[in-house]
N, C-alpha and C positions, 0 to 999 in steps of 0.2 A: 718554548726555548729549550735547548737541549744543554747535557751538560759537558762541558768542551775541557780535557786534560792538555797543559801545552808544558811536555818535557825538556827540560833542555839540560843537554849533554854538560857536564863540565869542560873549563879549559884546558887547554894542554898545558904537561906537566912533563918530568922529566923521566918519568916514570910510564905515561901513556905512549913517549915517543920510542921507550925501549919494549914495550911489548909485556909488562909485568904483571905481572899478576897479583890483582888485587895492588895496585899502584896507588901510591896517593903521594901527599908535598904539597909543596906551592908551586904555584902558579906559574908559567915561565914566563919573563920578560917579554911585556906585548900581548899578553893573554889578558890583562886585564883590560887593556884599550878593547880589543873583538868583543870582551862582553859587555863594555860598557858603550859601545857601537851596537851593538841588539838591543840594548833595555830600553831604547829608542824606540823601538818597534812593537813593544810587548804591551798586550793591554791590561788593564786593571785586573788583578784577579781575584777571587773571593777568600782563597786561601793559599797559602804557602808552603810548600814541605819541599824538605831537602834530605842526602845520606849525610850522615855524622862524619862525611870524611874533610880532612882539609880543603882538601882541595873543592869539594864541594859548598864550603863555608866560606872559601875565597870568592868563590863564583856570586854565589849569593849577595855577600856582600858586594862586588863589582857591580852589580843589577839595580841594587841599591833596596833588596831585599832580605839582607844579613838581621835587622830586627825584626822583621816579620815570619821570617821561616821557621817552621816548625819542625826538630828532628826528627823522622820516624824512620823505623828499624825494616818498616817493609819497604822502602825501598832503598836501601842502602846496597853495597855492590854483592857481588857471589861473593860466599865465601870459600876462598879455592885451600882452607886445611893448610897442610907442610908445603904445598907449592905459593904461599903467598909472599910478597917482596921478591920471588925467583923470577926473572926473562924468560920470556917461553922458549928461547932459543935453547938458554942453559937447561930446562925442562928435559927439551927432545932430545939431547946429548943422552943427560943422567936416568934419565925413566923413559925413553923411545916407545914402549910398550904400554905404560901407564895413558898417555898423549894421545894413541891410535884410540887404546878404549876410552879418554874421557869424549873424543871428538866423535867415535861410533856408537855409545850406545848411550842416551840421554840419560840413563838411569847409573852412570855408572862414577863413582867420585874414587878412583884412583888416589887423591890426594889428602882422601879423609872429611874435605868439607860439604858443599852443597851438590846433590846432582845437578845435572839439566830440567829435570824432570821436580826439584825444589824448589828451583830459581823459578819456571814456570808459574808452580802451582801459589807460590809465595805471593807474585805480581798479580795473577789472575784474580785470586781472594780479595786482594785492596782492590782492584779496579772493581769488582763486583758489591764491594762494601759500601762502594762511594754513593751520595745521595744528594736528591735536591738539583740543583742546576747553574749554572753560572759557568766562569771559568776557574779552573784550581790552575798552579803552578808548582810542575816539583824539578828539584834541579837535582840530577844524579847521575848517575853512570851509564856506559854505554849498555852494560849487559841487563842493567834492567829497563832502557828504553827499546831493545832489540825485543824481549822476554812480554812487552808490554804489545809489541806489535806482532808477534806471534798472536797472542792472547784478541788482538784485535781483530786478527784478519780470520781465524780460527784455520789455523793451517798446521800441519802437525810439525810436530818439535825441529825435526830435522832442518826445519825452513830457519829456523835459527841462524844459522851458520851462513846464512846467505843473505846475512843484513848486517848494511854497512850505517854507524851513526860517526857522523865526525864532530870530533870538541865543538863545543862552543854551539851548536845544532838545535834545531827547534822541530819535537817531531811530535804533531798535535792527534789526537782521537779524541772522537763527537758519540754518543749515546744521544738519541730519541729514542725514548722507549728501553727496552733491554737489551736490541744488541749495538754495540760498539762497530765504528768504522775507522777506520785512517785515514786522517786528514790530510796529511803530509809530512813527509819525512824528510830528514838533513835541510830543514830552511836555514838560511842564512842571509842576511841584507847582501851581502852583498856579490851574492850569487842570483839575487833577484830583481838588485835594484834598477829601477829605470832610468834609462840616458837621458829621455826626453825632458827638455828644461820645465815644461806642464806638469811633468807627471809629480802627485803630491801623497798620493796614496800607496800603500804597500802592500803586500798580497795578508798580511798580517791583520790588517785596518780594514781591508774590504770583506773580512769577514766578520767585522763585528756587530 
């Protein structure tokens, strides 16, 4: 049996819709029905971890995992220093120059808090740390399930930037053995469900 991580994105917020950095809040109206239309689909898992942010603690609970989740600090979101609560719009205005280098060179934190190159190495160390086998379940943000599929696919950092996770999303990686694959990225019911009045099973379920 191998050991299966299934991430799921938090819900939209009013802060993910404006682009912010380091955003957190509640929930938006309707975001907790999507997650509690997934938790339908999620299977048992052996453990629970979540980031310490609201909005991640909303999700959890909407899962109907809010007492079982465990806080931990590795995967909680980047930390983006003096640009956090700022729109990246407002960003590209006030620091244009800061923006080009945090998005060119992985190593570079303009803003004071984590590189690219932290964020990586931060996700990789827990994935590597994890043990045993089953399913875990961690609910957290987009930059550390993006930072998590870097780390899975082993592709270098740059590929970052070219992975899309959307709220509410289920992006799984499987370990046999020691290296890690991707299972699938952005699941959602209901981008997958089946029309057919037979169909009973979900691409979720047919892997367990």
């Amino acid at each position: 049996m191998s050991l299966r991580v299934l991430f799921i994105c938090h819900a939209a917020t009013a802060d993910t819709r404006r682009a912010v950095f380091g955003g957190d809040g509640p929930l938006l109206d309707g975001a907790s029905r999507r997650v509690a239309d997934l938790a339908a689909h999620l299977p048992r898992a052996r453990s629970v971890l979540r980031s310490g942010a609201t909005c991640c603690a909303e999700t959890a609970d909407a899962l109907g995992l809010g007492e079982v989740a465990v806080v931990s600090s590795a995967v909680g979101d980047w930390d983006f220093g003096a640009w956090r609560g700022r729109p990246l719009a407002e960003v590209e205005v006030a620091d244009p120059d800061g923006v080009v280098a945090w998005r060119a060179d992985p190593a570079r934190a303009p803003h004071g808090g984590e590189t690219l190159v932290d964020v990586l190495g931060r996700v990789r160390a827990w994935l590597d740390g994890l043990e045993g086998e089953g399913t875990r379940t961690v609910v957290t943000h987009a930059s550390v399930i993006r930072a998590a599929v870097v780390c899975g696919l082993e592709v270098p950092e740059e590929a970052f930037w070219t992975i899309d996770v959307a709220p509410t999303s289920v992006t799984e990686l499987r370990r046999r053995g020691t290296r890690w694959r991707v299972a699938r990225i952005n699941w959602e019911p209901a981008l997958f469900r089946d029309p057919r009045p037979t169909a009973r099973r979900t691409p979720v379920e047919a892997t367990r």
